[in-house]
Structure formats: structure tokens, C-alpha cells
C-alpha positions in Angstrom: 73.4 17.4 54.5 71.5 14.2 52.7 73.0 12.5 49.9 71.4 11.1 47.1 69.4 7.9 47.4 67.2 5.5 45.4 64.4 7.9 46.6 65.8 10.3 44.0 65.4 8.9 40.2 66.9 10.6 37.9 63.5 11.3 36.4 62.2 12.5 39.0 64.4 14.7 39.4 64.6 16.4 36.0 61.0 17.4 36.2 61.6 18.5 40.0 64.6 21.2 38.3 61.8 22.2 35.7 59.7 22.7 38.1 61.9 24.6 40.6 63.8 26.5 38.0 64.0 25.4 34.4 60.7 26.5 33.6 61.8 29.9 34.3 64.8 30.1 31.6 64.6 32.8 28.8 64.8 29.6 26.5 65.4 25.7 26.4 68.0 24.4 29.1 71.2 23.7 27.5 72.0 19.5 27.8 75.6 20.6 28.8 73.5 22.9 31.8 71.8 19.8 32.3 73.9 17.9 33.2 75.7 20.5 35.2 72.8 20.7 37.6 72.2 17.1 37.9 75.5 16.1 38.7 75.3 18.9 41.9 73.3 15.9 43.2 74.6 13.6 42.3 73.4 12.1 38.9 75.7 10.9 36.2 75.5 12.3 32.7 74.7 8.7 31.2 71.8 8.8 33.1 70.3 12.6 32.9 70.6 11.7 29.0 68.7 8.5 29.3 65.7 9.9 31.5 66.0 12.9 29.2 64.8 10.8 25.9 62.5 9.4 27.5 60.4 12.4 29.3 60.8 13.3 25.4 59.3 10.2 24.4 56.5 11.1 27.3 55.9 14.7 25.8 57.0 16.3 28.8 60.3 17.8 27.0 60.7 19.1 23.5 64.4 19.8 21.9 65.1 23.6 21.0 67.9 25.5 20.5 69.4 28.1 22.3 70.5 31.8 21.4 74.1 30.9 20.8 72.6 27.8 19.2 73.4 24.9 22.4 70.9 21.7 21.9 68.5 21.9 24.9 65.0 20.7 25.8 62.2 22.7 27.3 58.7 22.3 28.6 55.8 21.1 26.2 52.4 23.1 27.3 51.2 20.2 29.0 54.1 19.8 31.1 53.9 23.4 32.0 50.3 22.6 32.8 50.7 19.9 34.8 53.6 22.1 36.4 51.0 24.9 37.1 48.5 22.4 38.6 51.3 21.1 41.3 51.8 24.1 42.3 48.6 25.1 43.9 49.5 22.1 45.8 53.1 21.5 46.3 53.4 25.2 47.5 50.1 25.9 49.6 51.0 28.0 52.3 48.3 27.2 54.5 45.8 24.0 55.2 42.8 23.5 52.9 39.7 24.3 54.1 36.7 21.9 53.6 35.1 22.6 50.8 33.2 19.6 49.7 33.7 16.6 47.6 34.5 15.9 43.9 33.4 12.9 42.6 34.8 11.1 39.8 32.2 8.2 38.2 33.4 6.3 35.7 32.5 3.3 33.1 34.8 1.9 30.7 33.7 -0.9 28.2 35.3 -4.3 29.0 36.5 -4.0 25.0 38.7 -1.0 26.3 39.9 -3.0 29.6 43.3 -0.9 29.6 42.1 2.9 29.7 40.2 1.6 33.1 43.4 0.9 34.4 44.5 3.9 33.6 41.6 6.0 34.6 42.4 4.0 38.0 46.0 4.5 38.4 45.4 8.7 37.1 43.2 9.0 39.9 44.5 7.4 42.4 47.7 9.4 41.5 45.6 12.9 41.5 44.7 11.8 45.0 41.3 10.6 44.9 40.3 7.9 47.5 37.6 5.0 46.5 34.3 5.3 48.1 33.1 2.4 45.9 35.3 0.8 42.9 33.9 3.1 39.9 33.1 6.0 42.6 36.0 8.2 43.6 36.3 10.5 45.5 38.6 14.1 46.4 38.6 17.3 47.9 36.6 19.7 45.7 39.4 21.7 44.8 41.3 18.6 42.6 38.7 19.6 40.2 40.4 21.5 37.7 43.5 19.7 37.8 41.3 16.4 37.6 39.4 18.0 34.5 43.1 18.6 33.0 44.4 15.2 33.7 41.4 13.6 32.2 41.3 15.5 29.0 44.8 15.6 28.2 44.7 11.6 28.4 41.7 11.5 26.8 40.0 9.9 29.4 36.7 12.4 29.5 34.2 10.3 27.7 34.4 7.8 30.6 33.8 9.8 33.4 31.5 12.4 34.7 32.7 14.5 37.5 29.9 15.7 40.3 30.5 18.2 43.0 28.9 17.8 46.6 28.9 17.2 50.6 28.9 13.6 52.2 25.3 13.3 53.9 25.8 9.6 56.2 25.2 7.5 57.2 28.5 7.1 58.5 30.5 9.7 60.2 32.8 11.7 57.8 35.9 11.1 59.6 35.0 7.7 59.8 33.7 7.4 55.6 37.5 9.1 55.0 39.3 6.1 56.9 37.7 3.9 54.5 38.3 6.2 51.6 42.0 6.3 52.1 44.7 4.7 54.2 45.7 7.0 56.5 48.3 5.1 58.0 50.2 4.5 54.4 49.7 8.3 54.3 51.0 9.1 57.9 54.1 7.0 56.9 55.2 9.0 53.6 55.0 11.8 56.1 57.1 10.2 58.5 59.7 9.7 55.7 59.9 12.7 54.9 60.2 14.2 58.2 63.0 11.6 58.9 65.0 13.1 55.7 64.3 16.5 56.0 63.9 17.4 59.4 67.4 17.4 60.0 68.8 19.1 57.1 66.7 22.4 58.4 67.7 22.0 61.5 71.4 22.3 60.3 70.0 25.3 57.9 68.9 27.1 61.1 72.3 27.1 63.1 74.0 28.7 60.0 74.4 32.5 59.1 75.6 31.3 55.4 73.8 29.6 52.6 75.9 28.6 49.8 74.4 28.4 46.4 75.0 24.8 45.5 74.5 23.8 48.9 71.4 25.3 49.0 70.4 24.1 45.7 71.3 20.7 46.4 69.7 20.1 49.5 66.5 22.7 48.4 66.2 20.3 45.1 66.1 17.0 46.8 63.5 18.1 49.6 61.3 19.3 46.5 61.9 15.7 44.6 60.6 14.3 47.7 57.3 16.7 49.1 56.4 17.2 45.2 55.1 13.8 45.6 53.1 13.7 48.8 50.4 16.6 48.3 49.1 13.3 45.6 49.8 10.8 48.2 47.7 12.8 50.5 45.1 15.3 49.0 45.1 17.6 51.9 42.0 16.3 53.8 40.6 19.1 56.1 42.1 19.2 59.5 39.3 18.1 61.4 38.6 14.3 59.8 42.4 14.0 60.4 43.7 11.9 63.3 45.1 14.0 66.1 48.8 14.9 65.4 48.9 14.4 62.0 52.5 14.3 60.8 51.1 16.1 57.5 51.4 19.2 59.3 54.4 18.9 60.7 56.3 17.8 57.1 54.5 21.0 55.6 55.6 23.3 57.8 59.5 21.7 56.9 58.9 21.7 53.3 57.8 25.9 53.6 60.7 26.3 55.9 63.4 25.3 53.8 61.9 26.8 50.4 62.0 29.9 52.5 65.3 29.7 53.1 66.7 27.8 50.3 65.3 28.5 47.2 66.6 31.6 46.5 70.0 30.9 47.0 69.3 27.7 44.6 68.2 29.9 41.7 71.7 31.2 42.0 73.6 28.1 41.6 71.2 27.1 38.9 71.2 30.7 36.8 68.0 32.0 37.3 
């Protein structure tokens, strides 16, 4: 089984346990619960307090109380939202079809230099590859979540947002290479597979699957595939180099959510 890394901030992995199963409390999580499930991999309560205030300070979290009156934080609605966009992603259960482009056009006065570089970082964190330096460009189906991002950082006056097909001159396949660095991509999934690959194995020559164990190695293969669906935006199959590792890192991810996360929501009182 892994151990925790630097891969794994603590952050990170506070909104991966939302994701996977605070969100699905009756209430806000409990600090002292918390902490509980952070330590399981290895996180010190110092520091799940520390990356606590500051996802507060984000407006990610917001402090509640519980029914027997605990101090605990839940989701805001635009974490949950952004929570709900992941997840057409982060759980797809098959590969995306091709269904066109979304492009993102943008143009930011020089007096507001900053929100450019954040209208820049947002997309290239939503995915999008950069057909020219204010044209970007993504799989059609980022559009809601892209329309989400944009509002809720009040980036909409800046950009408009076109749907369509890539015409030439140069061959798709070959436009995408130039859109995106398939080889940076091809790496992440490399990493992953080099992490994870083995801890299914293991999963797959046992008849047992303990609750923590399951939740601690099911929680840290989510912290680290949550990420990649951005890293790569799930370009259709066919403008992919042959034997793309994307496939083969999917295919771990679903394996051990299939056999780990139920068990997991056990440990974690769900």
C-alpha cells in the first residue's frame, strides 16, 4: 500500500474527502472528525487546521454546527458546484466522444492586467489548450463547467464562448499537438500509473477489504486522478497518439473506486 507523499497536500486532500464523502454528511463535518480522517493518511492535525482556514478564507468551507452542537465546516454552493462539475469528469465511465470544440475568446484591458492572468491560469486549469494566445480552445462538453468557472470569478464580461468543428488547414490530430503538450500529459499519466497500478494489483489478490485500508488507499488515488481529467480534457480517442497511457490510468482509477469506495464510506461514516 502507498504512503503519503508531497503529492498529497493537505489541501488537496480536504477537498478530495468532500468530494468523496463529506459532501454527503447529514450536516457540517465535525473538526474533531476531521482530523480523524486526515490523520488515516497521514496528515497532522496542525496542518488539517491550517489548510482548513484557509479553504475558508477561499469560500470553499463555511463553519456550522452540528446536532449535538460540534464546530464543523461544510460546503459553500459553489464548492458543491464546482464538486458537481468534477464529477462528470473525474468519474466518466467511458471515453468522450467527439463532439466539437468550445472556444473561449477573450480581451482584457491592459488597466485590468491581473484578471488576464487569471482568465489564463482558469482556463488553462479547466483544460483548455491555446490555439492562438487570446483563442482557447476545449472539448465542447467543458462548456457548462467553463460558463460556471467564468461567472463565479466574475470573469464573463471578458470572454465570449463559441461552439464549433476545426475546418483546416492542418490536420486535427496534428492542430491538437500544437494545442496541448501531449507528452507533459502522457507523463501525469505515467505517474499515476506508477503509483497506482500497484496498489490494485495488491487489491486484486485479496478476498478482504478493510475499511480504513480501503479508505486510505481509495482517498489518495482520488487526490491524485481528481486532478488529471484538467490536465488532460479527455481528447477523443482518435487524435490521440497510439497507446495512450490515458486509458490505461482510467481504467485503474474505475477499478479501484469499484472496489474501494464502498468500504471507504465505512471508515469515514457515510
Amino acid at each position: 500500500m502507498i504512503n503519503v507523499s508531497d503529492q498529497h497536500a493537505p489541501r488537496s486532500l480536504i477537498v478530495t474527502l468532500y468530494g468523496a464523502y463529506g459532501r454527503f454528511a447529514p450536516g457540517p463535518v465535525p473538526v474533531a472528525e476531521l482530523i480523524r480522517l486526515l490523520a488515516a493518511v497521514g496528515v497532522d492535525a496542525p496542518s488539517v487546521r491550517s489548510s482548513v482556514s484557509r479553504l475558508k478564507r477561499r469560500g470553499l468551507l463555511l463553519p456550522g454546527r452540528t446536532a449535538q452542537g460540534a464546530a464543523g465546516y461544510e460546503l459553500s454552493p459553489d464548492a458543491r458546484q464546482l464538486l458537481d462539475d468534477g464529477d462528470r469528469r473525474i468519474y466518466a465511465t467511458a471515453p468522450p466522444e467527439d463532439e466539437g470544440w468550445v472556444l473561449a475568446v477573450f480581451s482584457v484591458p491592459e488597466s485590468e492586467r491581473q484578471k488576464r492572468h487569471v482568465l489564463r491560469s482558469r482556463l488553462a486549469g479547466l483544460g483548455f489548450g491555446t490555439a492562438t494566445p487570446g483563442v482557447w480552445i476545449a472539448p465542447a462538453r467543458l462548456y457548462e463547467e467553463t460558463r460556471h468557472t467564468l461567472q463565479r470569478l466574475h470573469l464573463d464580461p471578458y470572454v465570449d464562448l463559441f461552439r464549433g468543428e476545426h475546418l483546416g488547414f492542418a490536420a486535427t490530430e496534428e492542430a491538437v499537438a500544437r494545442w496541448w503538450d501531449l507528452a507533459a500529459i502522457a507523463k501525469e499519466h505515467e505517474a499515476f500509473l506508477d503509483r497506482h497500478a500497484p496498489v490494485l494489483h495488491e487489491w486484486e489478490h485479496r478476498v478482504d477489504t478493510p475499511p480504513e485500508e480501503a479508505y486510505r488507499d481509495y482517498l489518495l488515488a482520488l487526490d491524485s486522478w481528481r486532478h488529471l481529467p484538467y490536465t488532460d480534457p479527455g481528447l477523443p480517442a482518435g487524435l490521440l497518439p497510439e497507446d495512450w497511457p490515458g486509458v490505461r490510468s482510467a481504467a485503474v482509477f474505475r477499478e479501484l473506486h469499484a472496489r474501494l469506495r464502498d468500504a471507504g464510506a465505512e471508515f469515514a461514516g457515510v
